[in-house]
C-alpha positions as CSV (number, residue, x, y, z in Angstrom):
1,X,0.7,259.7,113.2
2,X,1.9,260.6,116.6
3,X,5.0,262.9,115.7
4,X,7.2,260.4,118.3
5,X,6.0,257.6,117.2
6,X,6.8,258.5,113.7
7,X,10.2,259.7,115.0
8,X,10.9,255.9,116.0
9,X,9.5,254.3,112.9
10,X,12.3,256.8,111.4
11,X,14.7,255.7,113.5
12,X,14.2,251.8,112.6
13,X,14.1,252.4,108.9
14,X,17.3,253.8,109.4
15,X,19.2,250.9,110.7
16,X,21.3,248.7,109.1
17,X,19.0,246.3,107.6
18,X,21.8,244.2,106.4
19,X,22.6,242.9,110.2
20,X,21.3,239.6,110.9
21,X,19.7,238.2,114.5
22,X,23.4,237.3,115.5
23,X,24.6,240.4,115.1
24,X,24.7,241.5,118.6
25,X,23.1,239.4,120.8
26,X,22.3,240.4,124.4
27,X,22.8,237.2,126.6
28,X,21.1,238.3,130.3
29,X,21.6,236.2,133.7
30,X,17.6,236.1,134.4
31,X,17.8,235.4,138.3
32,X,20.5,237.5,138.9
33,X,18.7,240.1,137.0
34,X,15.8,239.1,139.5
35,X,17.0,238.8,142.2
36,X,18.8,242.0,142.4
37,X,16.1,243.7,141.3
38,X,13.3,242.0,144.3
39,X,16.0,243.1,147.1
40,X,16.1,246.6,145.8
41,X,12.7,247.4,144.7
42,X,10.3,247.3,147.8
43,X,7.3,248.6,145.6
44,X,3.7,246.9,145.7
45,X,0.5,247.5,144.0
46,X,-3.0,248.8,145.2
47,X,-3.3,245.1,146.5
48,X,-0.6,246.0,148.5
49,X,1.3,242.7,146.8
50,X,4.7,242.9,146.5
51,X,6.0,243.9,142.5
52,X,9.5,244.8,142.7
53,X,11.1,241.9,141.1
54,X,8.8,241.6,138.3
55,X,8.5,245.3,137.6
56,X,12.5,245.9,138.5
57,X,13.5,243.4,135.9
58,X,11.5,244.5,133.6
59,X,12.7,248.4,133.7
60,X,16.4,246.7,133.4
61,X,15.4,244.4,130.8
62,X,14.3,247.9,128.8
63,X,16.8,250.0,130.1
64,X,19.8,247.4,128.8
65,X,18.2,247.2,125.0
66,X,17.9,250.4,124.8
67,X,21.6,251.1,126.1
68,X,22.9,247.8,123.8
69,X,20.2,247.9,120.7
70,X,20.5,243.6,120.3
71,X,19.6,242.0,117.3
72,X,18.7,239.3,119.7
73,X,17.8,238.9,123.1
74,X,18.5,235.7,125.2
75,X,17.4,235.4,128.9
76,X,18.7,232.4,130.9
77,X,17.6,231.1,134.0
78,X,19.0,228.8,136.6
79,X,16.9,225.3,136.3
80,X,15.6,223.4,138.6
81,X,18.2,221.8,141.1
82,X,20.9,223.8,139.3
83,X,23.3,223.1,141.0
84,X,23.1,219.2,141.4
85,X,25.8,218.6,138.8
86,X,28.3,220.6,140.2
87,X,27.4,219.1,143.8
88,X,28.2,215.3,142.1
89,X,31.6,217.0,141.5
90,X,31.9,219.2,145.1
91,X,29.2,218.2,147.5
92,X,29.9,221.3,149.6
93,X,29.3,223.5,146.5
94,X,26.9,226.3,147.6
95,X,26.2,224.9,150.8
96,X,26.1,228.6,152.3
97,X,23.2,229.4,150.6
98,X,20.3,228.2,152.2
99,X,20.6,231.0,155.3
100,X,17.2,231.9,155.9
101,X,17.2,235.7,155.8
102,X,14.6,238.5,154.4
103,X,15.8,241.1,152.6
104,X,13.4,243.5,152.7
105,X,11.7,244.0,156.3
106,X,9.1,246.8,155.0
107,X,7.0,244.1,152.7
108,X,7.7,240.7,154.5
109,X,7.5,239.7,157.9
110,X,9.5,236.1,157.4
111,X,11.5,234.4,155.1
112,X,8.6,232.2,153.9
113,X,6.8,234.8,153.0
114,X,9.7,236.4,150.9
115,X,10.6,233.1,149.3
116,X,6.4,232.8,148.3
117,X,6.6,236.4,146.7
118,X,10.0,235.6,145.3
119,X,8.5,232.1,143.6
120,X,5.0,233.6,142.5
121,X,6.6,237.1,140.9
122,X,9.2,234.2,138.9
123,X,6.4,232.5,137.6
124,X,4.3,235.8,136.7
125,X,7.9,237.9,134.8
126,X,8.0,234.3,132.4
127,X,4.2,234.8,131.4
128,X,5.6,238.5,130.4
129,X,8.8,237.1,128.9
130,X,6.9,235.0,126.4
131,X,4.8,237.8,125.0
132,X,8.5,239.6,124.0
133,X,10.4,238.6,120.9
134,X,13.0,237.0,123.2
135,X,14.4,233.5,124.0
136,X,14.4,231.8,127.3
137,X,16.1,228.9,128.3
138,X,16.3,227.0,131.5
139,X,18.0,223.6,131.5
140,X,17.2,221.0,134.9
141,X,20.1,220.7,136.9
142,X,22.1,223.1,134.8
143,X,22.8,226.9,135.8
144,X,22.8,229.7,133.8
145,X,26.1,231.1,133.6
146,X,27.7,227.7,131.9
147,X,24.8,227.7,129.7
148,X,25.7,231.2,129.1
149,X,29.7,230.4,128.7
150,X,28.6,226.9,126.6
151,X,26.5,229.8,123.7
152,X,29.2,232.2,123.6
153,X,31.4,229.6,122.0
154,X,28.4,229.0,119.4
155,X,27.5,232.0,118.1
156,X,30.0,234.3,116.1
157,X,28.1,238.1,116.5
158,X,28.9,240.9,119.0
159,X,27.6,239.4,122.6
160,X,27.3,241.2,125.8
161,X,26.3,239.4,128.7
162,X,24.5,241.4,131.4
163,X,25.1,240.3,135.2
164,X,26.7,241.4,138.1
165,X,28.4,238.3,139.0
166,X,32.2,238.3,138.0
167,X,32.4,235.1,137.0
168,X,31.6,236.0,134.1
169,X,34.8,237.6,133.0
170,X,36.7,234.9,132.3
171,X,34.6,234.9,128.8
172,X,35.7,238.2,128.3
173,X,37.4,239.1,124.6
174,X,37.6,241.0,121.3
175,X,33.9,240.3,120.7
176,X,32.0,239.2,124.0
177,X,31.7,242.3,126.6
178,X,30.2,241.9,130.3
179,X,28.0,244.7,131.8
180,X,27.9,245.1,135.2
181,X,24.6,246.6,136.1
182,X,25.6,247.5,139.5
183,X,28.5,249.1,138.6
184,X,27.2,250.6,135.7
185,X,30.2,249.2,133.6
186,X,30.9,247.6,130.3
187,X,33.6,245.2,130.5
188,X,36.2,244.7,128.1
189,X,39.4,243.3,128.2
190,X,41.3,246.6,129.4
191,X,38.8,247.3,132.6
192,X,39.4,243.9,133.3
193,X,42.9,244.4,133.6
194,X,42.7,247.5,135.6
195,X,40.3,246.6,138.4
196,X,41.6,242.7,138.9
197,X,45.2,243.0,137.8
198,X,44.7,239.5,135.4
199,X,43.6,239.8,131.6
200,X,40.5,238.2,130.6
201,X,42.0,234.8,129.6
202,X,43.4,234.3,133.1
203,X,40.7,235.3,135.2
204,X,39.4,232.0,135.3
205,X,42.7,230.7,136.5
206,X,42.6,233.3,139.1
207,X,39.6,232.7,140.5
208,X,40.7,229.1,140.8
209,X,43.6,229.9,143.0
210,X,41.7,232.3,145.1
211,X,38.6,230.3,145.1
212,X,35.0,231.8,145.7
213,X,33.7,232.2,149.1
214,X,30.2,233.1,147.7
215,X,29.6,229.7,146.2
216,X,31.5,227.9,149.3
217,X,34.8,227.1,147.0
218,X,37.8,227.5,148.9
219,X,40.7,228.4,147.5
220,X,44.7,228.2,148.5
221,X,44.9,229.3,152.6
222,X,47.1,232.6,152.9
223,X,46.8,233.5,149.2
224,X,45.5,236.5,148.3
225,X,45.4,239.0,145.1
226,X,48.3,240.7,145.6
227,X,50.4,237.8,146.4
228,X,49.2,235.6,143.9
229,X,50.0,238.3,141.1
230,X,53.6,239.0,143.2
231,X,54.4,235.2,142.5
232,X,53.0,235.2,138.8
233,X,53.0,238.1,137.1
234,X,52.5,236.5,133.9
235,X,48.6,236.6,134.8
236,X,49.0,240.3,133.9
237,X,49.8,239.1,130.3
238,X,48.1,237.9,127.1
239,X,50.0,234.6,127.9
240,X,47.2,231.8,128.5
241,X,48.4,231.2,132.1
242,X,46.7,227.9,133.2
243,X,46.5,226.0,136.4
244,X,49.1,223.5,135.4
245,X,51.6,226.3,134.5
246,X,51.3,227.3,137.8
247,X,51.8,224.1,139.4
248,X,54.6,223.8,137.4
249,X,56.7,226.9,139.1
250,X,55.7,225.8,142.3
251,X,59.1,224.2,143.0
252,X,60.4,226.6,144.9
253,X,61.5,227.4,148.6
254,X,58.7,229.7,149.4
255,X,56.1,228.5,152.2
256,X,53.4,229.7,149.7
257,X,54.5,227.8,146.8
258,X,54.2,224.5,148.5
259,X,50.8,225.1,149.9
260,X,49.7,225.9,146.2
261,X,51.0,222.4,145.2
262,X,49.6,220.9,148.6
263,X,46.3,222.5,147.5
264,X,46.4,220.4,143.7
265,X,43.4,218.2,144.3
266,X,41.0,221.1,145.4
267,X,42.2,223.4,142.6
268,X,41.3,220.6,139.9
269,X,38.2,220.7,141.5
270,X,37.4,224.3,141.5
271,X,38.4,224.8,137.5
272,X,35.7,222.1,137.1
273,X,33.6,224.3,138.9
274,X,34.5,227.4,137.3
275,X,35.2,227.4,133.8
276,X,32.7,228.8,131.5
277,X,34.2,227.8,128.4
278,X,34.3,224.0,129.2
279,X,31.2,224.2,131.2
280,X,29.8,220.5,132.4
281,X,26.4,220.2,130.3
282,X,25.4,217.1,129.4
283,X,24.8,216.0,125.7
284,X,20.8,216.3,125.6
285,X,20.7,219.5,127.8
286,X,23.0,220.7,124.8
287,X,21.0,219.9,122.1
288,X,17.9,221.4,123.5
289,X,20.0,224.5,123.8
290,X,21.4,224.5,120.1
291,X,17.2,224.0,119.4
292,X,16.5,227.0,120.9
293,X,19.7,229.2,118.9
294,X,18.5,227.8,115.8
295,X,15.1,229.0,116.2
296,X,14.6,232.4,117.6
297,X,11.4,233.8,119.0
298,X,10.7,236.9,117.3
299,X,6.8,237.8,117.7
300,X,6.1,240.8,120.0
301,X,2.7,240.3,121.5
302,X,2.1,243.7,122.6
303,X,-2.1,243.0,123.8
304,X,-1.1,240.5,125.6
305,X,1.6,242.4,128.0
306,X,-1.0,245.1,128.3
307,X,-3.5,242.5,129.6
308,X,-1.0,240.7,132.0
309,X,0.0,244.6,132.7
310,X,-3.3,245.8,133.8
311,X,-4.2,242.1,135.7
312,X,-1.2,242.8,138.1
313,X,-2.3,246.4,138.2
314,X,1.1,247.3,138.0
315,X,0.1,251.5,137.4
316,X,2.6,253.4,136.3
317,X,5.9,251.4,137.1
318,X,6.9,251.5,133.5
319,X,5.8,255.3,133.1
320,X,3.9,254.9,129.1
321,X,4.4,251.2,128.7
322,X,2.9,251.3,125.2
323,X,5.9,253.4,123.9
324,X,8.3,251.6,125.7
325,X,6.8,248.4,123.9
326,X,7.6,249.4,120.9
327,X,10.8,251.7,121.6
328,X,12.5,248.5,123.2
329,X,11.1,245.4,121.2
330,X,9.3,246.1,118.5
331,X,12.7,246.2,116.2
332,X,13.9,242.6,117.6
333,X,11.2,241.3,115.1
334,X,12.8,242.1,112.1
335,X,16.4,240.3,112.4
336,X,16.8,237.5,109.9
């Protein structure tokens, strides 16, 4: 046998075979992943066709098992109209994000030809998905990061949850860890402290006071960080701060207390918006998602990646694929 591939079969053997699938479960944002990953990568085939969100995500897909070892993998993506639930709640919700722009001016020449390349390369990374001893889920209506917060609260392993989007440290705690892939960063509940001056548990409550310009939420006029944490220090502690324990101490003289209480109806709105522990998912959209926990996909078919692979002619962007194959996936298979 190949000395290196026996050197991984080693390496396998010598894991703790006693850890079950929930052990430590990798939980990945799939568009952001994508996303990031098509702006960045401008690289395209012999074809000359554009490949650098489907071969981007995959590198990061391999390069985050390898850097977390999961005993399961679950990808989530954004459903269709996913944000049509929160939009029955706050109808501006997301309204900045239809600006048509192209991000990368060396491969397309207009935004409908980036949002074509952007669709097809989607479609093509899920045929590759389903060959990998992974789970997908994508719930109509629903987006990823509640059905990402709603599984955290179901599942009792390790979890890390791999996005760069922020949100997602309000879920933050002894057991569930958020990797930044931009920032190169795991975080746990001390970084949070350190770079947003809150703990994990009152993030959420943060972000509903400061709102999210991003995702067109507006939060309380003349408030910023520095103030906010100024008037409530508390959010620095393991206290569970929430919004009503704010509203409560928002008696006071101060100009910027009032507009805080002024602001009430909006900020009930935004924690609707925001919080990933109680996200808003309907009861049959939850039990298609407890389905899919209770029966994990754990068949690696490796022939069939090589033949989607070699159909996209995608060369040598993942330099030896059959190795990394088996390096990255081939242990997912074994969890019980």
């Amino acid at each position: 046998m190949n000395p290196e591939y026996q050197k991984i079969f080693e390496s396998l053997k010598q894991e703790n075979l006693e850890e079950s699938i929930n052990s430590r479960i990798l939980l990945i944002d799939g568009l952001n992943t994508f996303l990031r990953a098509f702006t960045a990568i401008g690289w395209v085939n012999r074809e000359l066709l554009h490949i650098g969100g489907l071969t981007g995500f995959l590198r990061s897909l391999g390069y985050v098992v390898k850097l977390v070892r999961p005993t399961r993998v679950i990808i989530v993506f954004d459903g269709q109209g996913s944000s049509t639930n929160k939009r029955y709640i706050y109808p501006e919700y997301k309204a900045n994000r239809g600006i048509n722009r192209v991000t990368n001016w060396e491969s397309f020449e207009s935004q409908q030809e980036e949002s074509e390349a952007i669709t097809s390369q989607l479609i093509r990374l899920i045929f590759y998905l389903k060959t990998l001893p992974i789970d997908l889920i994508s719930i109509d209506k629903i987006e990823a990061d509640d059905v990402i917060g709603y599984i955290t609260g179901q599942l009792d392993g390790e979890m890390t949850i791999m996005s760069s989007d922020k949100d997602y440290l309000q879920l933050v705690s002894d057991k569930i860890t958020v990797y930044s892939p931009t920032k190169k960063k795991f975080y746990d509940q001390e970084l949070v402290i350190k770079e947003y001056s809150v703990t994990p548990q009152n993030f959420l409550t943060q972000k509903i006071l400061l709102g999210d310009q991003g995702d067109n939420v507006p939060g309380v006029r003349g408030l910023g960080n520095k103030t906010l944490i100024k008037l409530f220090p508390e959010l620095s502690t393991n206290n569970n701060i929430t919004l009503d324990n704010i509203l409560e101490k928002c008696d006071g003289k101060k100009k910027i207390l009032q507009t805080i209480k002024n602001y009430e109806f909006q900020l009930r709105i935004n924690q609707r918006l925001m919080d990933l522990k109680e996200p808003n998912i309907p009861d049959e959209a939850i039990e298609e998602i407890k389905s899919i926990l209770l029966e994990p996909k754990k068949t690696l078919d490796t022939q069939k990646f090589l033949d989607l692979y070699h159909e996209d002619e995608l060369a040598n962007s993942i330099p030896n694929v059959n190795m990394w194959l088996l390096n990255n996936f081939n242990q997912l298979q074994k969890y019980k």
